[in-house]
N, C-alpha and C positions, 0 to 999 in steps of 0.2 A: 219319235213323237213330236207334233207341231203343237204348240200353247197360245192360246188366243185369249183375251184377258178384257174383260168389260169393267164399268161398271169405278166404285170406289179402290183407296189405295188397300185397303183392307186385300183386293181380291188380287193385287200385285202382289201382295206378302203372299200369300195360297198360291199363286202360281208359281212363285218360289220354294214354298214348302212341298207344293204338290210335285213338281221337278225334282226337288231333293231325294222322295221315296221312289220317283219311278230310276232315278238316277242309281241308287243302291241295286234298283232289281233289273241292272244291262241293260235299260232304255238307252238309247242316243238322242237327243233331243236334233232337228232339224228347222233351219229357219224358212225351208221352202215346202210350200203346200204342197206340190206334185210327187213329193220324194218320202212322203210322210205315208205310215203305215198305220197311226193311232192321230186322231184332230183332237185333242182338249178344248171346251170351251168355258173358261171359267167365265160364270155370268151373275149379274145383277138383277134384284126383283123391287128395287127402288120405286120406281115407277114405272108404269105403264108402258112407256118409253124405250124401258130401259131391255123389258124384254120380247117387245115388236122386234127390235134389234135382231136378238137373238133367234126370232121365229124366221125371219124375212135372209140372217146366214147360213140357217139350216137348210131353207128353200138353195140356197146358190150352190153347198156343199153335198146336195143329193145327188147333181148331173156327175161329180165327181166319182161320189160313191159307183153308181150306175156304171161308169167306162170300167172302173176300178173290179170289179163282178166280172166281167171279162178277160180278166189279166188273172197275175200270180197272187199275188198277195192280196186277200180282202181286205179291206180300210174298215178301222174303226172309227165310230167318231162317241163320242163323250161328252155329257155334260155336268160341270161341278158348279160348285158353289151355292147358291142364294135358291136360281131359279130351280136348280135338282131338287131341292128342301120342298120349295112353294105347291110347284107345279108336277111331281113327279110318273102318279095314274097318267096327266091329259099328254106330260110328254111321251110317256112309253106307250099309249093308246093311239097317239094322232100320226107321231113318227116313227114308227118303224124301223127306221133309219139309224134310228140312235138305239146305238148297243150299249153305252153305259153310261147308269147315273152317280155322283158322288157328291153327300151332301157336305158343308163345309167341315161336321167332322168325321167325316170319312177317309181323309186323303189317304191313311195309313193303308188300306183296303182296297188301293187303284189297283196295286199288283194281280189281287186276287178276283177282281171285279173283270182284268183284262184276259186274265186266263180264262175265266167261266165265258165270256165274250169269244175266246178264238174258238170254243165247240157249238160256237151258232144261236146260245140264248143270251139276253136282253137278262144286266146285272144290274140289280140297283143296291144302294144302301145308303140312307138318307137320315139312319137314326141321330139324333140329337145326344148331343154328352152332356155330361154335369160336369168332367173332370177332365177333357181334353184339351190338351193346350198347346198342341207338338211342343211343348219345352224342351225337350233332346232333340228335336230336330233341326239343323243348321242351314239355312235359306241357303238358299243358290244363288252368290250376286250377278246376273248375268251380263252387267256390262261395265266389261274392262276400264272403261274412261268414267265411269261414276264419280262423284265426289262425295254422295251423299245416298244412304238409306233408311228404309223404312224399317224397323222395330218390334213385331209385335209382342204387345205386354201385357193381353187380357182377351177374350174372345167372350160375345155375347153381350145382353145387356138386359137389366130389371127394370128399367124406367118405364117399361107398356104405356107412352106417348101416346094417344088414340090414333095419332097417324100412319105409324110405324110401325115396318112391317118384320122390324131386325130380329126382335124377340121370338119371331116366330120362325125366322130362315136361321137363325145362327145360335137361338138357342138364350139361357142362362149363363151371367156372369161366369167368368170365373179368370184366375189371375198365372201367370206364369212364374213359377218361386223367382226371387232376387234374383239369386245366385246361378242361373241360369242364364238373363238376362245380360246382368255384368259380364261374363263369358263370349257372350254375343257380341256386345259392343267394343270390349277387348279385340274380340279378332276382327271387327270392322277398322276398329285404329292400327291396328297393324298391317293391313294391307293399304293403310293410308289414307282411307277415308276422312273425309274434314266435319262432315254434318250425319246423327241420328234425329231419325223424328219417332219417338216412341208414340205406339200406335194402338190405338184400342176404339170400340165402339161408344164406352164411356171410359175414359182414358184415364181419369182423374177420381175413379172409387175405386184404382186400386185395391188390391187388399191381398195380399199372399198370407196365406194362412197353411203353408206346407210344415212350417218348422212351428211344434207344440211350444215352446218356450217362450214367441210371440205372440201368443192365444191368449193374453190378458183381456178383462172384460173394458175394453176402452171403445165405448162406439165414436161413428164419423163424427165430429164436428161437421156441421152443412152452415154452408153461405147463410148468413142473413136474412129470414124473412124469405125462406126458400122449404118446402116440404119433400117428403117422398111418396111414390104408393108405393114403396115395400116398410117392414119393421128393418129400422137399423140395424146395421152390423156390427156385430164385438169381435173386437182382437185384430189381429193379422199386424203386417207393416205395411204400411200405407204410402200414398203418391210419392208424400213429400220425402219419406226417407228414401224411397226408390232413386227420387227425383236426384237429390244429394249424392246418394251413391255415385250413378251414371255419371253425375257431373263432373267427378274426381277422377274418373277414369284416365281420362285426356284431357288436359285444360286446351292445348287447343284446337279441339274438336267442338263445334256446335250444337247444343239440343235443344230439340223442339217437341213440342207434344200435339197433337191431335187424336179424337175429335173428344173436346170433353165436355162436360154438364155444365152451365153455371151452378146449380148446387154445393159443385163440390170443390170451393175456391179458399180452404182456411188459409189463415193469415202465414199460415208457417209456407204453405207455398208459395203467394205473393211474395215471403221476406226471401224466402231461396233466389225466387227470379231477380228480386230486383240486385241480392249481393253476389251472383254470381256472373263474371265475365262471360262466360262460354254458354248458359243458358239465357236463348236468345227472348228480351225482351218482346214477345210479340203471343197475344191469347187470341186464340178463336171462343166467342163466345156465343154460341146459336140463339136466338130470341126467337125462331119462326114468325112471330106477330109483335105488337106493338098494344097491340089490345089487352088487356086485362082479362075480359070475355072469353075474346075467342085463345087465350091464351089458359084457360080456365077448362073449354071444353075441350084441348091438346093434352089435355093432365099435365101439362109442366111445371106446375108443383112449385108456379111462383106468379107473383103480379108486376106488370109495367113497375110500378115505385120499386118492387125489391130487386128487379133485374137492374133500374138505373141507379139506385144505391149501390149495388155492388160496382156498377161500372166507374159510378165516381171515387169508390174506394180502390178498384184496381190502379186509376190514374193517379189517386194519390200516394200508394202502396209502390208504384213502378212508373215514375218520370220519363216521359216521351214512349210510354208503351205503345205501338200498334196492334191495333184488334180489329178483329176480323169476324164475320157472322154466316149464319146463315137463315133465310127468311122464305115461309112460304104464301103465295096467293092463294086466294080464293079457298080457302078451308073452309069445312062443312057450316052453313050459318054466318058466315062472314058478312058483315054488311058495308054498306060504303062508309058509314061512319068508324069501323073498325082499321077499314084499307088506308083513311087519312090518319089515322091514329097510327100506324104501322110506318106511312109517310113520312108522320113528323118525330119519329121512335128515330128513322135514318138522317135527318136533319139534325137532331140532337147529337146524337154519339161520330157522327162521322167517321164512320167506317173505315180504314186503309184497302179492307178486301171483302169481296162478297160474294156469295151463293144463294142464287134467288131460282125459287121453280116455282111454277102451276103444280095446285094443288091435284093429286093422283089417288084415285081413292082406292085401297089396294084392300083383297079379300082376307079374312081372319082376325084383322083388326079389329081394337076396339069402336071406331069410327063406324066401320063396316058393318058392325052389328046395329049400334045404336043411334046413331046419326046419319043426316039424309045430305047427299053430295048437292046440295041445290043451289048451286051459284054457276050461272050457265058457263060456258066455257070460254065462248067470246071474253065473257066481263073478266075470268082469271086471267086470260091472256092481257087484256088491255090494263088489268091491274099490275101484272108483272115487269109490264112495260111503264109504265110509268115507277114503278120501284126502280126499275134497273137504273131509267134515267135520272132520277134522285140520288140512286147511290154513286153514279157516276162522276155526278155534279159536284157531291159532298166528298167521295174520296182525293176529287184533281183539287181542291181547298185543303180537304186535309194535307198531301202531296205537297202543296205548293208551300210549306213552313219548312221545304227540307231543302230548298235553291239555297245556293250560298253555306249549306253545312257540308262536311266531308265526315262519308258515312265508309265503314268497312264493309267491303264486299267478298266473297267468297262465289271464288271464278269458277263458272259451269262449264266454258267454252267459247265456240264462235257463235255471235249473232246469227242469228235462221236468214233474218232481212239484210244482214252484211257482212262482206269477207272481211273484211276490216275494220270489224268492231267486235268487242269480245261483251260477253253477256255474262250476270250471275248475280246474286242475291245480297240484299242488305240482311242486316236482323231485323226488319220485321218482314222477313220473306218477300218485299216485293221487287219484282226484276230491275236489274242498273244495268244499261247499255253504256259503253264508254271506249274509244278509240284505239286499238291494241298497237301502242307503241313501246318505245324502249323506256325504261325508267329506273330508278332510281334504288337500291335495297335495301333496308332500314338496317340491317345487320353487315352489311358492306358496300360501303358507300363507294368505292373504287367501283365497280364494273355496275355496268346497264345490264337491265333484262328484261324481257318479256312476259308478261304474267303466263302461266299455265293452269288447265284445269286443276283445282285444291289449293292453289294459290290465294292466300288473303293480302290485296291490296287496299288502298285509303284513293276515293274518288270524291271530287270534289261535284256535287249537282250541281247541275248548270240548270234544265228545264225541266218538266214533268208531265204527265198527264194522269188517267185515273187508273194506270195500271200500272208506269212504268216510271223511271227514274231514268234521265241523261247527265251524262257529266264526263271530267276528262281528269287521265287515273293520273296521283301525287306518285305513289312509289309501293314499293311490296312490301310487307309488313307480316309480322305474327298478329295474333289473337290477343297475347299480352302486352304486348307492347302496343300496339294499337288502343288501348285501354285507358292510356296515359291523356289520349284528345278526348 
């Protein structure tokens, strides 16, 4: 079997989970096309974009199929994730080619999808779960020099944003017990891993609600001056005990969370991140707009004032946090007064990291029904641009208060751009390039070494720009003792 992976890190985890049940039923996984007997394509229905991709791979991987018909073994190919969900009729009507569909919670069901496939008909299953969560199932890390993975802690999501199309491709919330979790992250530190990023579509309304005993009626506390369109939830254990848990596993191993709601920021989370060493000071907090409005007909279920209240209370709550967003152009009814309002939303908060796209007006949505995509497409793009370029400007300022500190880095490898410079991440995830010489080791000062991938060293920033951090490394260092600067 060959795994081809689009789209969010969501569909990185799937492709891991999805390897792990073909892997139980005598799959061999192969890294070469030509040698593959089954093509997986895990894919994305994000945007418009995202599954031209995917239509325009299909077109390259027919001429294969074709020679393949010829020979011994017929080729399967496969489609999972998002787009199997969205598009499932127009794929199995248009392509031919594709013998099986699996929707994200299908994966359990490849085995049986792939058999029904080798007697010559076209297998789909695309049904939606309320309760699946492959909790028992243990990803596949496929690559040996990793330092760091991905978590998944929740699948789905209740927010029906008028934009978004996840609700519809990945179904209703739901959460993976604790104690599953824990399990997980345990055997990631034991094979040495240095960093989790616990991973979910709203990452931060956890709620395990497996163990009765838990089931007390205590609904979310929500952010400030933040709503929902669902009725609250009672009971379960929530983020922040999660959060706590995970973080005692390994102190020195790093956690991170993505992608979460600002809604769902109680104080008890902000107080974990900021007293905890190994939980890396750094929130992504999505705004899409800056408008009130047009933030209004997204349903996000809050306004310009109570997003930048909470943002001044995360920065007060977590000293030198880095936060990160994500923002969309030209949504349904956007007007230029709303795009400068968005402008000056990225001027304000100064961003460290961003994700910015042209709005995509995708089918089933609530947008798609009731509101008209009418901001031509030129004006999204030239708006985009000009966000990008703001955010740019405002990240290499943000960036530039961190010359002259020495940040702890957590080594990924060698620089892409230099054999001679090793690359990897501060706590607030943004990349440190820095010299790969001999230095110094905080626990034995007699011998020189070399940093390696999982290695936390202390670099001192020399320059920066809006994405990146340069500096030249002090010495190699833990996670706790680094704590001390």
């Amino acid at each position: 079997v060959y795994l081809e992976t689009y789209g969010c890190q969501m569909n990185v985890n799937d492709t891991e989970i999805a390897w792990s049940i073909l892997q139980k039923s005598g799959y061999l996984r192969t890294r070469n096309l030509q040698e593959a007997d089954v093509i997986l394509l895990v894919t994305c229905s994000i945007r418009e974009k995202a599954e031209q991709t995917i239509w325009n791979r299909l077109h390259q991987l027919k001429a294969l199929k074709t020679k393949r018909l010829r020979s011994r073994v017929p080729l399967r190919i496969g489609i999972l994730g998002c787009m199997a969900e969205r598009l499932k009729e127009e794929i199995l009507n248009r392509e031919k080619m594709v013998d099986i569909l699996a929707g994200p919670d299908a994966y359990r069901d490849l085995p049986r999808l792939l058999a029904v496939a080798d007697s010559g008909q076209q297998a789909a299953n695309v049904l939606l779960s309320l309760d699946e969560t492959y909790a028992d199932v243990m990803p596949v890390q496929t690559s040996p020099s990793a330092t760091s993975a991905f978590v998944s802690i929740m699948r789905g999501c209740d927010n029906m944003c008028s934009y978004c199309i996840v609700p519809f491709t990945r179904g209703r919330e739901r959460s993976r017990p604790v104690a599953s979790i824990l399990e997980e992250v345990r055997k990631l530190s034991e094979q040495g891993l240095k960093e989790v990023t616990l991973l979910g579509q709203n990452v931060n309304s956890f709620r395990d609600s497996s163990e009765v005993q838990f089931n007390n009626a205590v609904s979310t506390n929500l952010s400030r001056g933040f709503s929902t369109n669902y009725k609250p939830k009672q009971g379960g254990l929530r983020f922040a005990h999660l959060l706590d848990q995970v973080s005692r596993v390994d102190p020195e191993m790093r956690i991170r969370f993505t992608s979460p709601h600002p809604k769902d920021f109680p104080d008890e989370v902000l107080q974990l991140i900021h007293e905890r060493d190994n939980i890396c000071k750094q929130i992504h907090l999505p705004a899409q707009s800056g408008s009130s409005r047009v933030l209004e007909a997204m349903r996000r279920g809050y306004s310009r004032e109570a997003y930048m209240e909470l943002i001044r209370h995360i920065r007060e709550s977590i000293p030198g946090v880095s936060l990160s967003s994500d923002f969309i152009a030209g949504f349904c009814g956007e007007t230029e007064e709303d795009h400068l309002q968005t402008v000056s939303l990225l001027r304000e908060v100064q961003y460290n990291m961003g994700f910015l796209f042209a709005y995509s007006m995708r089918q089933k949505t609530r947008a798609y029904h009731r509101l008209k995509d009418d901001v031509p497409e030129e004006v999204k793009l030239r708006r985009l641009e000009e966000l990008i370029t703001v955010f740019r400007e405002e990240a290499t300022k943000a960036n530039m208060t961190s010359v002259g500190c020495t940040q702890l880095v957590l080594v990924e490898g060698h620089s892409k751009r230099s054999a001679s410079d090793l690359c990897g991440r501060n706590d607030g995830n943004l990349k440190v390039i820095f010299p790969d010489v001999e230095m110094e080791d905080v626990n034995n000062s007699e011998v020189r070494v070399r940093a390696q991938p999982g290695d936390y060293v202390l670099v001192k920033i020399t320059s920066t720009s809006s994405q990146t951090l340069k500096g030249h490394v002090l010495c190699r260092t833990t996670l706790k003792d680094s704590s001390a600067y």
